[in-house]
C-alpha positions as CSV (number, residue, x, y, z in Angstrom):
1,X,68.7,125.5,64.2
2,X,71.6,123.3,63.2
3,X,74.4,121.7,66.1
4,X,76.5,119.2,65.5
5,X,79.5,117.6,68.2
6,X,82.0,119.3,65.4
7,X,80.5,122.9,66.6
8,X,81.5,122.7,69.7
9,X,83.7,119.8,71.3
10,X,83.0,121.5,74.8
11,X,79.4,122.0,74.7
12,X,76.0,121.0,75.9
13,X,72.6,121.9,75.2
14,X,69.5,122.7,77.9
15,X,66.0,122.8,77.2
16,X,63.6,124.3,79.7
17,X,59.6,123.8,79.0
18,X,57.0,126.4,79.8
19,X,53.5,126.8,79.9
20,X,51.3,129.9,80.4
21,X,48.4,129.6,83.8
22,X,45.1,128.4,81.6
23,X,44.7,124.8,82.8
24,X,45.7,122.4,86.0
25,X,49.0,122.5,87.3
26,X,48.9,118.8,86.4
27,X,48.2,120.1,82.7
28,X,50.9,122.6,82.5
29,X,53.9,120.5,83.4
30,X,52.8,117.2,81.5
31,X,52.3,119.9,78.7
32,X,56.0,121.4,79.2
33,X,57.1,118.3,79.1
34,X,55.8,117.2,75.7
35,X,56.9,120.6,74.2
36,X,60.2,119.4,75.5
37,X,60.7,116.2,74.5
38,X,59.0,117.2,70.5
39,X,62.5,119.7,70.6
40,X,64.7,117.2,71.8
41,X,63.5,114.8,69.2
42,X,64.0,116.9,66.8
43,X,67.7,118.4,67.7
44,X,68.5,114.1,67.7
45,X,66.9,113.7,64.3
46,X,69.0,116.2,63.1
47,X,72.0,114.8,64.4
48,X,72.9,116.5,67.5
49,X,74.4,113.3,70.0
50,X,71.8,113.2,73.1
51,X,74.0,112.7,75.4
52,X,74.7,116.4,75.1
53,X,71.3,117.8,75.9
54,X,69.6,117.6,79.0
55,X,66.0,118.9,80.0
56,X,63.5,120.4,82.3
57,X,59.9,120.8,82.6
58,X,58.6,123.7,84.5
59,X,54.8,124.5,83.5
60,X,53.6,127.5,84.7
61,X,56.6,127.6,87.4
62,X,58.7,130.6,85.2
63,X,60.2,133.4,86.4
64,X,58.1,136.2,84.2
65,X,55.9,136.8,81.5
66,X,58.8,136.0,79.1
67,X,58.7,132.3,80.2
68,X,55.7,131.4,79.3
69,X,54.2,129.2,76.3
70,X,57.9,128.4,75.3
71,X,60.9,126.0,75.3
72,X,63.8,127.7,75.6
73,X,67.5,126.4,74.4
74,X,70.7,127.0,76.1
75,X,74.1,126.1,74.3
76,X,76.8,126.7,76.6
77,X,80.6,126.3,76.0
78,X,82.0,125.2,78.9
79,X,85.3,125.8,78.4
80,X,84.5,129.7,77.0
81,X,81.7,130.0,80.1
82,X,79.5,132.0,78.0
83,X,76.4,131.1,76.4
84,X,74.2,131.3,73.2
85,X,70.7,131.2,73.6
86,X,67.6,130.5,70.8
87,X,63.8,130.4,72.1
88,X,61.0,128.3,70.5
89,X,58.0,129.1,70.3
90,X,54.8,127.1,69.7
């Protein structure tokens, strides 16, 4: 995935950690966490300002099957309100 400030003057980027139910709530979230923070890591060594992307940890707290075992990535355009989404998974 490549982003740079040039793509998008107006945008920002949200990650959102998941984690499947095998293991200790405990477990899960400090797991979604670290999947988290290897993405943003990533998205800064590639050159994508970090002042742009922001992050959550959720564990095993998603809203479905699809949430789980996953960090999803949100780039949204403020100023089109519409958004372009790309899931990673582990």
């Amino acid at each position: 995935m490549t982003f740079h400030r040039d793509d998008c003057d107006h945008c920002e980027i949200a990650l959102r950690g998941f984690t499947d139910a095998t293991g200790s709530f405990d477990y899960n979230k400090n797991l979604s966490e670290n999947r988290v923070l290897k993405v943003l890591l990533h998205l800064v060594n590639a050159g994508v300002d970090p002042t742009l992307i922001s992050s959550t940890y959720f564990g095993e707290l998603g809203d479905g099957p699809d949430d789980r075992r996953k960090v999803a990535i949100q780039v949204v355009d403020k100023n089109l309100s519409k958004a372009r989404k790309k899931e990673i998974r582990p």
